[in-house]
N, C-alpha and C positions, 0 to 999 in steps of 0.2 A: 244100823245093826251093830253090835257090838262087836268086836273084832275076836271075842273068844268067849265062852262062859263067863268067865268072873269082872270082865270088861277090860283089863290092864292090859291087854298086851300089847308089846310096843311103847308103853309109858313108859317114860325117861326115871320115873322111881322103880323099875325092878319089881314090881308087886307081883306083875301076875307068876302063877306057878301052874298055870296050862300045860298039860303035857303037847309035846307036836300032835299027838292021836285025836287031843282032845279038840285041839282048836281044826283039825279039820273035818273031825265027826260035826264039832258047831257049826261050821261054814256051810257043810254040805248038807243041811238043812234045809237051801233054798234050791230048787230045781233050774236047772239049763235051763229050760223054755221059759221059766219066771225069768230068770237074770238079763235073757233077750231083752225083756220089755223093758226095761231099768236104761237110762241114758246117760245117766250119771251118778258116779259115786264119788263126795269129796273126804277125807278121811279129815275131822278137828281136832288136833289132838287140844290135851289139856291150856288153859292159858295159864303163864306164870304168874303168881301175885303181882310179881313187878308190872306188868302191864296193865295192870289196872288199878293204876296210882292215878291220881289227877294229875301230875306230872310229866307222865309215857307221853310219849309222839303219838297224835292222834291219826288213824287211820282217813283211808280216803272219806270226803262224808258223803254219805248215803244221796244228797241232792245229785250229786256227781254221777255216781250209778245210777238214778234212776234217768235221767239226761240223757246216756249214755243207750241205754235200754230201751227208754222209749223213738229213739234216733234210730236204732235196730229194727225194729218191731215196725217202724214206720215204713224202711228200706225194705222190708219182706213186702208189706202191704204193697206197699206201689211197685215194686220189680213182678209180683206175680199177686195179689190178690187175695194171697194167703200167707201164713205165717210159715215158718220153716217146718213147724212140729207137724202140722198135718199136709206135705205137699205129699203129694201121691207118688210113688216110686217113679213114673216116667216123666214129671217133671223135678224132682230131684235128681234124677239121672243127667238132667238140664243144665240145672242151677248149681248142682254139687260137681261139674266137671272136673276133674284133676289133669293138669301136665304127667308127661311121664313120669318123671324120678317121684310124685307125687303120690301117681298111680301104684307104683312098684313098694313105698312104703306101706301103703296099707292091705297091699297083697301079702308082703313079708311079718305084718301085724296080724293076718287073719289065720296065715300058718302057723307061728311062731305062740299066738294065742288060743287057737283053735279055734275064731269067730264063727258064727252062724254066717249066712246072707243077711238075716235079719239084722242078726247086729255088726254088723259092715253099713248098713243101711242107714242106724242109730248113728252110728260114728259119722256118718258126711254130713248127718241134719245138724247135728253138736258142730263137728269146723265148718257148717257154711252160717252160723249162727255168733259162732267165734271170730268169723271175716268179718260178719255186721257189723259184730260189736268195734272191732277194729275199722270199719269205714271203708272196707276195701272188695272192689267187684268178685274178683276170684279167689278159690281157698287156696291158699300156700301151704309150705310144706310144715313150718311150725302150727297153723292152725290144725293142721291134720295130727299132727305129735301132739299136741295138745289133748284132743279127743281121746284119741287114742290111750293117755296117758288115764284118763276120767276112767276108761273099762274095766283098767287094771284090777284094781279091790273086788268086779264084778265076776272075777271067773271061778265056777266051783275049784274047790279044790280037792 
């Protein structure tokens, strides 16, 4: 989604001339209940010419990530039989455990944000997905900030 009418805003060249009214009449075009279901939103902004010179430092390559993913993907399969995205609330409640101070961040994320349950629910499938990817049994508190952080662009405004 475009982050206002005319699409600039927030680009580093100044274009857009969005009023504040306007870009939140844009935003709030998509209803609470829809943005529920949404698990992630990454914002791209423009890339610089410069990076895409034959020259630029190439990013990670793609074999890497999929390596990476399919290690994941595998680790859900054998810990439960199923993938993160569709474990059922009670066993997510399982395999999504948080430590206290863990626990307390994303309580103080679902006030501070106004989360649903629903989307409290989103956010542990995102960081216990984020552990995968990282190789590690339980979700820590940066996988949780992580997630949490993916919501942000998602809350009406």
């Amino acid at each position: 989604m475009n982050p206002c009418p005319c699409g600039w805003a927030g680009d580093p060249s100044a274009r857009c001339r969005c009023s504040g009214e306007q870009i939140a009449r844009y935003s709030g075009r998509i209803s609470g209940p829809l943005l529920d279901r949404i698990d992630v939103i990454v914002e791209v902004p423009r890339v610089a010419p410069a990076e895409l010179r034959a020259e630029a430092p190439p990013g990670e390559p793609s074999a890497a990530v999929r390596m990476r993913v399919e290690a994941a993907r595998l680790r859900q399969q054998q810990r439960g039989g199923i993938i993160n995205a569709r474990l059922p609330p009670s066993e997510l409640a399982r395999l999504a455990a948080l430590d206290v101070p863990t626990r307390d961040l994303l309580e103080r994320a679902m006030e501070r944000m106004q989360l649903s349950a629903r989307a409290a629910q989103r956010i542990l499938r995102v960081a216990r997905t984020i552990a995968d990817l990282a190789g590690v049994e339980r979700i820590e508190r940066p996988h949780l900030a992580e997630a949490i952080g993916y919501r942000r662009g998602l809350q009406c405004k």
